[in-house]
C-alpha positions as YAML, in Angstrom:
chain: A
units: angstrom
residues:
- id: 1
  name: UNK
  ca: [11.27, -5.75, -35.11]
- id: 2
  name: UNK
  ca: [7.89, -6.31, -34.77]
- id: 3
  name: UNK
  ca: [5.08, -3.49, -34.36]
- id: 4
  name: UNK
  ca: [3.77, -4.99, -31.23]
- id: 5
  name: UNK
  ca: [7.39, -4.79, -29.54]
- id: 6
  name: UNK
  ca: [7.74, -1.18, -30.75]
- id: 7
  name: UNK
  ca: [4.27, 0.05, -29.60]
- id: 8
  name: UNK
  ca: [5.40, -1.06, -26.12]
- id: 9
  name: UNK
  ca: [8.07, -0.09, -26.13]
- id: 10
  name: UNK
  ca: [6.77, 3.27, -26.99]
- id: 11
  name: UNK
  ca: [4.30, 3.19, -23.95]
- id: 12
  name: UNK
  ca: [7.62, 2.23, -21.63]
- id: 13
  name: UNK
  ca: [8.95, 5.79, -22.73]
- id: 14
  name: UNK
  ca: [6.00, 7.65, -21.76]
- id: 15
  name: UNK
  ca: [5.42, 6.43, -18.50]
- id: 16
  name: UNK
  ca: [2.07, 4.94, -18.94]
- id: 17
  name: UNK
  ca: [0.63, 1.85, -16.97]
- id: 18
  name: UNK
  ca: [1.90, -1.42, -17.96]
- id: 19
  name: UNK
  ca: [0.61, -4.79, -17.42]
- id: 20
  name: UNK
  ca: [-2.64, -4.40, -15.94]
- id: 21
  name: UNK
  ca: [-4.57, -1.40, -14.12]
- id: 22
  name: UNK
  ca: [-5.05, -1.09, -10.00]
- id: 23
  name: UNK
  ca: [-8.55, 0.17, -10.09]
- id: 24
  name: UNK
  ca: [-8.94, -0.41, -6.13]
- id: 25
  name: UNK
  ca: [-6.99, 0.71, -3.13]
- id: 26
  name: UNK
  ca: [-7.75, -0.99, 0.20]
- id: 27
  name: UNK
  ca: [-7.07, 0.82, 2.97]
- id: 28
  name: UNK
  ca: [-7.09, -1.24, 6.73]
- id: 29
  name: UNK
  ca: [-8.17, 0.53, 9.35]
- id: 30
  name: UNK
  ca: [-7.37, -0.82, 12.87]
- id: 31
  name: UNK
  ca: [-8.65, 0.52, 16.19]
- id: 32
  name: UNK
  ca: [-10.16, -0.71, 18.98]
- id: 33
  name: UNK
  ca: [-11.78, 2.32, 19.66]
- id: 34
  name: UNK
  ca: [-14.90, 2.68, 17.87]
- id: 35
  name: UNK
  ca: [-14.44, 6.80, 17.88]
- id: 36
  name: UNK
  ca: [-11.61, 6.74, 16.37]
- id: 37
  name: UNK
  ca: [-13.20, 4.08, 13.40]
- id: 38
  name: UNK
  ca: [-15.53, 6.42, 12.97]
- id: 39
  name: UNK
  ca: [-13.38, 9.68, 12.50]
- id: 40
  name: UNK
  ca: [-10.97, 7.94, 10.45]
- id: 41
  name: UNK
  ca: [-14.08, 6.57, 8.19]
- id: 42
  name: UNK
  ca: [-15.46, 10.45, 7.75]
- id: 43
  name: UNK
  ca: [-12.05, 11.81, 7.48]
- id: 44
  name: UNK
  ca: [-11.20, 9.73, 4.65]
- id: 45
  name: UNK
  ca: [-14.33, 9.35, 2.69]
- id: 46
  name: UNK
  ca: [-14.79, 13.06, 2.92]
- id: 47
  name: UNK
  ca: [-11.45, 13.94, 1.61]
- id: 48
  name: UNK
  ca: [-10.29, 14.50, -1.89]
- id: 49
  name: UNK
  ca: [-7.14, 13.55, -3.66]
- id: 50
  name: UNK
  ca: [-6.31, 10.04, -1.47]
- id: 51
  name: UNK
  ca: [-6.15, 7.84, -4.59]
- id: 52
  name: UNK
  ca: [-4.33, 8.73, -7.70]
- id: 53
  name: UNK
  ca: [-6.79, 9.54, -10.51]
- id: 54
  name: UNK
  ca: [-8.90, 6.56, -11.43]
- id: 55
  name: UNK
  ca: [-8.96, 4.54, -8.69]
- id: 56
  name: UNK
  ca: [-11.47, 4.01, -6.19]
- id: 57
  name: UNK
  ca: [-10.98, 3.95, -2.36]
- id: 58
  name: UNK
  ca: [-12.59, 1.27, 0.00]
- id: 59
  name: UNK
  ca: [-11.65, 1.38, 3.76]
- id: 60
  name: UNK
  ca: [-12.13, -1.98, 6.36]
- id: 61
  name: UNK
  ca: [-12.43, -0.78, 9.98]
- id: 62
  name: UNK
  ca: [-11.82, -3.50, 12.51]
- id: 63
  name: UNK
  ca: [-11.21, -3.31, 16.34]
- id: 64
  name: UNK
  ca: [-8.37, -5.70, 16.62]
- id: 65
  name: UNK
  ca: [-5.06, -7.04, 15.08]
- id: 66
  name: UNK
  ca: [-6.55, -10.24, 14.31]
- id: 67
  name: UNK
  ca: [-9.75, -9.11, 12.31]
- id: 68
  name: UNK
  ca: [-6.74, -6.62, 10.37]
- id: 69
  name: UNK
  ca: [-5.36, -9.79, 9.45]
- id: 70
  name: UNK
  ca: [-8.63, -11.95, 8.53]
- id: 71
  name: UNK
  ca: [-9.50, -9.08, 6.46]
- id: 72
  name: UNK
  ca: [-5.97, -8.48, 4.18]
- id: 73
  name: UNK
  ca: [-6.78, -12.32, 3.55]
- id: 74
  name: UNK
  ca: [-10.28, -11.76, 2.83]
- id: 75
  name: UNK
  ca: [-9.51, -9.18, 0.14]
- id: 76
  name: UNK
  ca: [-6.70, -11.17, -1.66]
- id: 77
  name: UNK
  ca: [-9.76, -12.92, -4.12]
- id: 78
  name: UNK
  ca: [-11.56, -9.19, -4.10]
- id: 79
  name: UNK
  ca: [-10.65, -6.46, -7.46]
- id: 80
  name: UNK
  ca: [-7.88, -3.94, -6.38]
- id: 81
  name: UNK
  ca: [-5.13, -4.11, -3.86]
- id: 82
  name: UNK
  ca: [-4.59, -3.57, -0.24]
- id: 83
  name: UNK
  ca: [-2.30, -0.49, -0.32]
- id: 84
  name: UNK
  ca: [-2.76, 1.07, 3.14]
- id: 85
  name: UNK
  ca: [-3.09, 0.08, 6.36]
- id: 86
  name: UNK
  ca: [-3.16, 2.39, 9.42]
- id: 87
  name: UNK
  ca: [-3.11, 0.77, 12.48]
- id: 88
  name: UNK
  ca: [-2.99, 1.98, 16.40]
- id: 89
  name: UNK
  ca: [-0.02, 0.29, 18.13]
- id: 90
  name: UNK
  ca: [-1.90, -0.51, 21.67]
- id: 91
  name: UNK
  ca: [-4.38, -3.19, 20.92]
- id: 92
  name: UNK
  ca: [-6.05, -6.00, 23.39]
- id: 93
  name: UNK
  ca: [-5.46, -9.32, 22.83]
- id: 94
  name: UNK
  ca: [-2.04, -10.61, 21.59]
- id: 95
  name: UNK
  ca: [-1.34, -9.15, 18.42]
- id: 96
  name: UNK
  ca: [-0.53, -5.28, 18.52]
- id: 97
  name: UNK
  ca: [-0.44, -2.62, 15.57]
- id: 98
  name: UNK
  ca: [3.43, -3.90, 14.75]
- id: 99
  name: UNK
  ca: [2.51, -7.09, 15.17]
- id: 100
  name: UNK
  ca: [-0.07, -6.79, 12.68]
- id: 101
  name: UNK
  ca: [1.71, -4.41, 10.69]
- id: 102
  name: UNK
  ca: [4.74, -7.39, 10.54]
- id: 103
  name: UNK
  ca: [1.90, -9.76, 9.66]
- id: 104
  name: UNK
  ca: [0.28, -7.75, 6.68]
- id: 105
  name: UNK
  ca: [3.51, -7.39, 5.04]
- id: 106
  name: UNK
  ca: [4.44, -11.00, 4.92]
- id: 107
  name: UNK
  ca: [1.18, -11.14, 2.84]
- id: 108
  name: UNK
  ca: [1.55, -8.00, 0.45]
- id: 109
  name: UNK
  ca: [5.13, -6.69, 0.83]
- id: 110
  name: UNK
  ca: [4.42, -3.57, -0.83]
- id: 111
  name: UNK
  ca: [1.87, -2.69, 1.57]
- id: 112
  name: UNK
  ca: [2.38, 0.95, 3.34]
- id: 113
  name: UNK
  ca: [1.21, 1.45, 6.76]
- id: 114
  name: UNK
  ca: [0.90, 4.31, 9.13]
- id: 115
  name: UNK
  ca: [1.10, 3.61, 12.93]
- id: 116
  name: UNK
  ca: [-0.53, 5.34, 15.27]
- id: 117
  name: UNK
  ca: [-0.95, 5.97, 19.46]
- id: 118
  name: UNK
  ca: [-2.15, 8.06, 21.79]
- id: 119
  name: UNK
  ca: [1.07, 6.36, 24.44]
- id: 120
  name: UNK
  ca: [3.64, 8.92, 22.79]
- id: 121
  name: UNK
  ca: [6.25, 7.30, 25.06]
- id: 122
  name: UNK
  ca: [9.07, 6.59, 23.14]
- id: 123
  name: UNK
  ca: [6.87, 5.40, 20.00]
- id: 124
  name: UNK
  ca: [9.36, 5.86, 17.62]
- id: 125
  name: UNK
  ca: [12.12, 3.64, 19.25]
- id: 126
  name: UNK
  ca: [9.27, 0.88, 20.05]
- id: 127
  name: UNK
  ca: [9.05, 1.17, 15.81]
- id: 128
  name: UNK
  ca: [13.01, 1.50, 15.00]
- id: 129
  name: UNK
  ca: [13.48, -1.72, 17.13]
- id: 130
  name: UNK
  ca: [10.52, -4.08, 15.76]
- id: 131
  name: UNK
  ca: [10.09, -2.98, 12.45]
- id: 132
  name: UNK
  ca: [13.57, -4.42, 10.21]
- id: 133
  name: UNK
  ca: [15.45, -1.28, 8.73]
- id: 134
  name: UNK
  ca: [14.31, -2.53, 5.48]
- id: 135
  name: UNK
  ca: [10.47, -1.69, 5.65]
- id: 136
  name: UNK
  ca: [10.70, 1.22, 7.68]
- id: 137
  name: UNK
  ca: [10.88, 3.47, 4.58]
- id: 138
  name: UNK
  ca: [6.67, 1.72, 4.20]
- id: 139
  name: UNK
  ca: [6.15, 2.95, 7.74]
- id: 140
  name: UNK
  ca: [5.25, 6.07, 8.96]
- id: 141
  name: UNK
  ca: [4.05, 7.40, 12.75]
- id: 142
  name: UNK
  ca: [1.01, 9.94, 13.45]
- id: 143
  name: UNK
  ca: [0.47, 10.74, 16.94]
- id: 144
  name: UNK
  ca: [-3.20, 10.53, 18.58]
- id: 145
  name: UNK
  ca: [-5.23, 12.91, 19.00]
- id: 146
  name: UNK
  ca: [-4.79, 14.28, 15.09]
- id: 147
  name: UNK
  ca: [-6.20, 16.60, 12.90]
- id: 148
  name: UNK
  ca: [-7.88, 15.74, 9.84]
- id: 149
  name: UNK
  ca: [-4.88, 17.06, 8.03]
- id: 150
  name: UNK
  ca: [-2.73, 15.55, 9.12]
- id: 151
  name: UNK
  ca: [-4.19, 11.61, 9.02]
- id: 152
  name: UNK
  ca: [-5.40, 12.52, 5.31]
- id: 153
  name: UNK
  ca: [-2.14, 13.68, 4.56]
- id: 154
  name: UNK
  ca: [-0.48, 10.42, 6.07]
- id: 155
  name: UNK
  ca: [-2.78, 8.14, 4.00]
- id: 156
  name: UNK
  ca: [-2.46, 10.44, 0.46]
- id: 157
  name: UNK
  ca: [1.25, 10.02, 0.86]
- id: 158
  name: UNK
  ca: [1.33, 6.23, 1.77]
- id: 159
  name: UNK
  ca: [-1.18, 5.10, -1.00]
- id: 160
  name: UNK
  ca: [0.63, 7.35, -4.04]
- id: 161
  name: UNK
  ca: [4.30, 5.30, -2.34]
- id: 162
  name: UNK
  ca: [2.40, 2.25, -2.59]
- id: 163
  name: UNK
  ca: [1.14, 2.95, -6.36]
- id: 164
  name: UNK
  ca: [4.22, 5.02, -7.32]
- id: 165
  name: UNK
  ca: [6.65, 1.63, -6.11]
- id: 166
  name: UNK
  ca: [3.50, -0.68, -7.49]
- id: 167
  name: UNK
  ca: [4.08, 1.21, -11.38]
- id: 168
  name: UNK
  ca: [7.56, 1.35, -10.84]
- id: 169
  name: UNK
  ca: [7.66, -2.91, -10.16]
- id: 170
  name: UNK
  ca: [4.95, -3.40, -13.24]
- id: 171
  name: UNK
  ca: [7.64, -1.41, -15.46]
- id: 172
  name: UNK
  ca: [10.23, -3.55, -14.40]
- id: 173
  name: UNK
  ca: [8.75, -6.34, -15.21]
- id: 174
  name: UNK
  ca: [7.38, -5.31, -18.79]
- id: 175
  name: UNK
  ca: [11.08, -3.96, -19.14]
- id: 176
  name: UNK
  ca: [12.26, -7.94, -18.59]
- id: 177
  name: UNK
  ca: [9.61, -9.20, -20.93]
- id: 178
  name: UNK
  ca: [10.65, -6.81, -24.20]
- id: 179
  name: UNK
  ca: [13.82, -7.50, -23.65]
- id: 180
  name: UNK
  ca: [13.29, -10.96, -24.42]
- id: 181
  name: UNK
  ca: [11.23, -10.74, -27.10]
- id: 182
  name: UNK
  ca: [13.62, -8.49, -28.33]
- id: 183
  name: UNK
  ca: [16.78, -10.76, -28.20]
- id: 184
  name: UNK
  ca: [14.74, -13.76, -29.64]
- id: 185
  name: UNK
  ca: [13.66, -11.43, -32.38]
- id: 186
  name: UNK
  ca: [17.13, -10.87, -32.95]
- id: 187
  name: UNK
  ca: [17.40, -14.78, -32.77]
- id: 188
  name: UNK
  ca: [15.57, -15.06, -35.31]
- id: 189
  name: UNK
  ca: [16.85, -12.77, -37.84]
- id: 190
  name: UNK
  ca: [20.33, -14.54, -37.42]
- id: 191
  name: UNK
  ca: [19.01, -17.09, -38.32]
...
């Protein structure tokens, strides 16, 4: 066997990054109330702890579903990874926080997103009826007004899912890859 295959396979047991490094989370922040841009902007750059250690947090405010959706595309060519998105449900023109929400995760599937309203009217079946039972796990529901708290708290648990499932996919993969190098290794010595 060759030392390269055992070295990773060594860093597979311990649990370490494989293939590559996310040294950027994205977060999209959608809300067409400039208050509540704002807030959310303080509340997260002022917090602590969002981002698993070593990687850097950048947040987008827009005002509508559409500029949400110009802006996931806009980062696809940036470093890092849009990991987050927290979007308010009720937003003018046609495209609404679910709607957007849908939209994002056609683009980055492992994208989580917290939804949020200050219409508390039967939110959470408006979300069990749109969203597909799939992705709801990616989804979670804050009520408006909120506390610092409890939006920080929201985002820290959606971006470690998102980087938790994103390690979890890498190691997969490099999983796939030593396997084959390990059964045409084995090829080769039957040869």
């Amino acid at each position: 066997m060759s030392k390269s295959v055992l070295e990773r396979l060594a860093l597979a047991d311990r649990g370490e990054e494989l293939g590559g490094k996310v040294e950027r989370a994205h977060v999209l922040v959608v809300d067409d109330d400039p208050n509540i841009l704002k807030l959310v902007e303080t509340y997260l750059t002022g917090a602590t702890g969002l981002a698993p250690a070593g990687i850097e947090m950048q947040i987008h405010p827009v005002a509508s579903g559409e500029d949400g959706i110009a802006t996931a595309k806009g980062l696809r060519g940036q470093p890092g990874r849009l990991t987050c998105a927290l979007l308010d449900i009720v937003l003018p023109g046609g495209v609404d926080g679910i709607d957007t929400c849908l939209a994002l995760w056609e683009a980055e599937p492992s994208l989580q997103c917290v939804l949020m309203t200050g219409n508390g009217v039967r939110v959470e079946e408006q979300i069990e009826k749109r969203i597909p039972a799939p992705l709801l796990p990616k989804c979670d529901y804050m009520p408006k007004p909120f506390s610092r708290f409890a939006m920080t708290q929201r985002i820290r648990r959606a971006i470690h899912a998102w980087h938790s499932n994103w390690l979890e996919e890498v190691r997969r993969g490099e999983n796939i890859k030593l396997v084959l190098e390990l059964g045409a290794l084995v090829d080769q010595s039957t040869d």
